[in-house]
C-alpha positions as CSV (number, residue, x, y, z in Angstrom):
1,X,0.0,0.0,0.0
2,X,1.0,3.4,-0.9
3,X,0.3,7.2,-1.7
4,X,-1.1,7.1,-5.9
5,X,1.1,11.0,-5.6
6,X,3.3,13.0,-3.1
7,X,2.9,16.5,-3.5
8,X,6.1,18.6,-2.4
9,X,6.7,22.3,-2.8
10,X,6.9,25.3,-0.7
11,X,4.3,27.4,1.1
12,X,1.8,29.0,-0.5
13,X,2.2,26.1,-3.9
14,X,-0.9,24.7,-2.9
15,X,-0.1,21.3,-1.6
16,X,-3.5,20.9,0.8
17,X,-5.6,22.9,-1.1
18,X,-4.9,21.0,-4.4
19,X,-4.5,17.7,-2.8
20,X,-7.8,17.8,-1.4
21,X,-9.2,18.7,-4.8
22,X,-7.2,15.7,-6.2
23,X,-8.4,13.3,-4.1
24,X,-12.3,14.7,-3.9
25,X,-11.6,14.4,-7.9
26,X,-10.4,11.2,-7.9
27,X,-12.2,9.4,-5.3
28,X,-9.3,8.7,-3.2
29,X,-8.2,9.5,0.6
30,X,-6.2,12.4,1.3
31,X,-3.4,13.0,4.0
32,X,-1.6,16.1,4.8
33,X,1.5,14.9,7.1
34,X,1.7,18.3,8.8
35,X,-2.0,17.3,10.2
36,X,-0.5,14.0,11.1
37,X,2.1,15.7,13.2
38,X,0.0,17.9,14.9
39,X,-2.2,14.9,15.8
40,X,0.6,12.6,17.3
41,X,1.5,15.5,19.2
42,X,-1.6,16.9,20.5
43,X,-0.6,20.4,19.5
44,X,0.2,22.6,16.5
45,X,3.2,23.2,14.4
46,X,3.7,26.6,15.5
47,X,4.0,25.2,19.3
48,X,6.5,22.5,18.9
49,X,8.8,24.7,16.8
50,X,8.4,27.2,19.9
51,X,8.7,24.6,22.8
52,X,10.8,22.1,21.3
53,X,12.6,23.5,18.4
54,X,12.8,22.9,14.6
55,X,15.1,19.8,14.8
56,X,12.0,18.4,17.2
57,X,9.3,18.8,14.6
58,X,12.0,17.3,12.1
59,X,11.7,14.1,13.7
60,X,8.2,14.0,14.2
61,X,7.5,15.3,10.4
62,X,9.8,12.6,9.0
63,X,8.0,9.9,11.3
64,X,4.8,10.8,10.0
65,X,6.5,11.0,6.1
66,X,7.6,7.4,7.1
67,X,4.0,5.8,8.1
68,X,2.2,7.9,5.1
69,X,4.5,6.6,2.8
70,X,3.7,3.1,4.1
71,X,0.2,3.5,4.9
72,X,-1.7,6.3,3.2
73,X,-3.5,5.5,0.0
74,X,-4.4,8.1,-2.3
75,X,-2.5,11.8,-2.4
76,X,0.0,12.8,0.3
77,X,0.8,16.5,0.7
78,X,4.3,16.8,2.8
79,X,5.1,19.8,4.8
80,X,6.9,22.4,3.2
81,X,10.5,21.6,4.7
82,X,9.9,17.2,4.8
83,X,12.2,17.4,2.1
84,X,15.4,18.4,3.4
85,X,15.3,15.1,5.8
86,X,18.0,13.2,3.7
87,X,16.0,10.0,5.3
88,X,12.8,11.5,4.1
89,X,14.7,12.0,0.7
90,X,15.4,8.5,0.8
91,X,12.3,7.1,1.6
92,X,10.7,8.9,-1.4
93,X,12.5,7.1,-4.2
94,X,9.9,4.9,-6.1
95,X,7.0,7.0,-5.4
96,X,5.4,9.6,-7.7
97,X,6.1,12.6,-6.7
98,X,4.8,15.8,-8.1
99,X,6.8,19.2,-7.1
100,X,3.9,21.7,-7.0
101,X,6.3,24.8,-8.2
102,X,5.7,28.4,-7.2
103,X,6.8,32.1,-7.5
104,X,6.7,34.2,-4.4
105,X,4.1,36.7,-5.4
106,X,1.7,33.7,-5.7
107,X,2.8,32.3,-2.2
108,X,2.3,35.7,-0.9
109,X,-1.1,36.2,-2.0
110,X,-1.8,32.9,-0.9
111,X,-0.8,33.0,2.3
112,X,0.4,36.4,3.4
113,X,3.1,35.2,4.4
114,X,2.0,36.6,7.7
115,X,0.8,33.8,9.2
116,X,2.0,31.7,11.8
117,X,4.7,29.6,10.2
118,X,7.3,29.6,12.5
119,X,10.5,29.8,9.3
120,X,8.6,33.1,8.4
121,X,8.8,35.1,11.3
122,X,10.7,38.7,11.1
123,X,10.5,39.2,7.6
124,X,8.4,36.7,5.6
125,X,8.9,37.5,1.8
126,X,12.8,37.4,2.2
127,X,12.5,34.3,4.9
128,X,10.1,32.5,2.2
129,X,12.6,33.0,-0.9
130,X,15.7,32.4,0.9
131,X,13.6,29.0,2.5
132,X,12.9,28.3,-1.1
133,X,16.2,28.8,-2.7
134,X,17.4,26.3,0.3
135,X,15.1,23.7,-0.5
136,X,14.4,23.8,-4.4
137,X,17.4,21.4,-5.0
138,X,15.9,18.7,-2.9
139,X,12.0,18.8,-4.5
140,X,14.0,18.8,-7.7
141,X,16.3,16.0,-6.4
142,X,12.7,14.2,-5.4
143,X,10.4,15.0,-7.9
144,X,9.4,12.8,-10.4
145,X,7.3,15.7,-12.2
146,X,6.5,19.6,-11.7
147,X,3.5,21.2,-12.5
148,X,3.7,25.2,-11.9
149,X,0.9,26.7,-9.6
150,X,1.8,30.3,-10.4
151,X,-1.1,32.2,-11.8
152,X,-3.6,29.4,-11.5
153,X,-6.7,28.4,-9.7
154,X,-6.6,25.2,-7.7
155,X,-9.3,23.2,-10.1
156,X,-6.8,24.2,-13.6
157,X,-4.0,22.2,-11.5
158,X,-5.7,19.9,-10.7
159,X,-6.8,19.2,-14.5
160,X,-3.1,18.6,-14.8
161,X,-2.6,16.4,-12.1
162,X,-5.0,14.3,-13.3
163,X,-3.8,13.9,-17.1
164,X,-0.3,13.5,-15.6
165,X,-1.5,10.6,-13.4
166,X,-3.2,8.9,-16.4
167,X,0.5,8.9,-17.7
168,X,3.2,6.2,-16.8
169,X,5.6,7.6,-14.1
């Protein structure tokens, strides 16, 4: 058993929102890890990064990657940073993953990069592109396919998904 996609990209690219469309689409489960993680811990994201630390969540993220990627059915969204787990990186090989790509006006827009996302604190636009231009190599390393989000409503990339799913990976 395991995910039919993985959806990876930064904030704002529209993991849940599209996955959730994917899945409703499809007529298959959805699973966001960062929901798992705030489940197995009882409390949100924003609260272990402030009482425990980043490499905390870390561990509980790529736990939660690790019984997705081995349980879950349908389309997995993984938080923003699972990537840059090597182990996470690792555990991805074999499994279609789809790099939902984004430019930082889109993210903004999407999510004002004012909320609480504890790597956007201070100043969010500059902490989201430098973020970004840490992480790219490793959904590029990752993904088996990229579908660009910029300019586009959830449902059009979602259209794409699905023709991209009806294609061999």
């Amino acid at each position: 058993m395991s995910p039919r996609v993985v959806l990876v990209g930064p904030p704002g690219a529209g993991k849940t929102t599209v996955g959730r469309l994917l899945a409703e689409r499809l007529g298959i489960p959805f699973t966001d890890t960062d929901d798992a993680v705030e489940a197995a811990a009882g409390v949100t994201i924003a609260e272990i990064f402030l009482d425990s630390g980043e490499e905390a969540f870390r561990l509980l993220e790529e736990s939660a990657v690790n019984v997705a990627l081995s349980q879950a059915q349908g389309v997995l969204a993984l938080g923003g940073g699972a990537v840059t787990r090597e182990a996470t990186r690792d555990a991805l090989r074999g499994h279609r993953v789809v790099l939902l790509d984004v430019g930082v006006g889109d993210a903004a827009a999407r999510v004002g990069l004012n909320q609480v996302r504890p790597l956007l604190m201070g100043n969010p636009r500059r902490q989201w592109v430098e973020l970004y231009a840490a992480r790219r190599p490793f959904y590029e390393q990752v993904a088996t396919d990229v579908v660009s989000t910029d300019g586009r409503e959830p449902t059009e990339v979602v259209v794409d998904l699905v023709a991209l799913l009806e294609e061999p990976s």
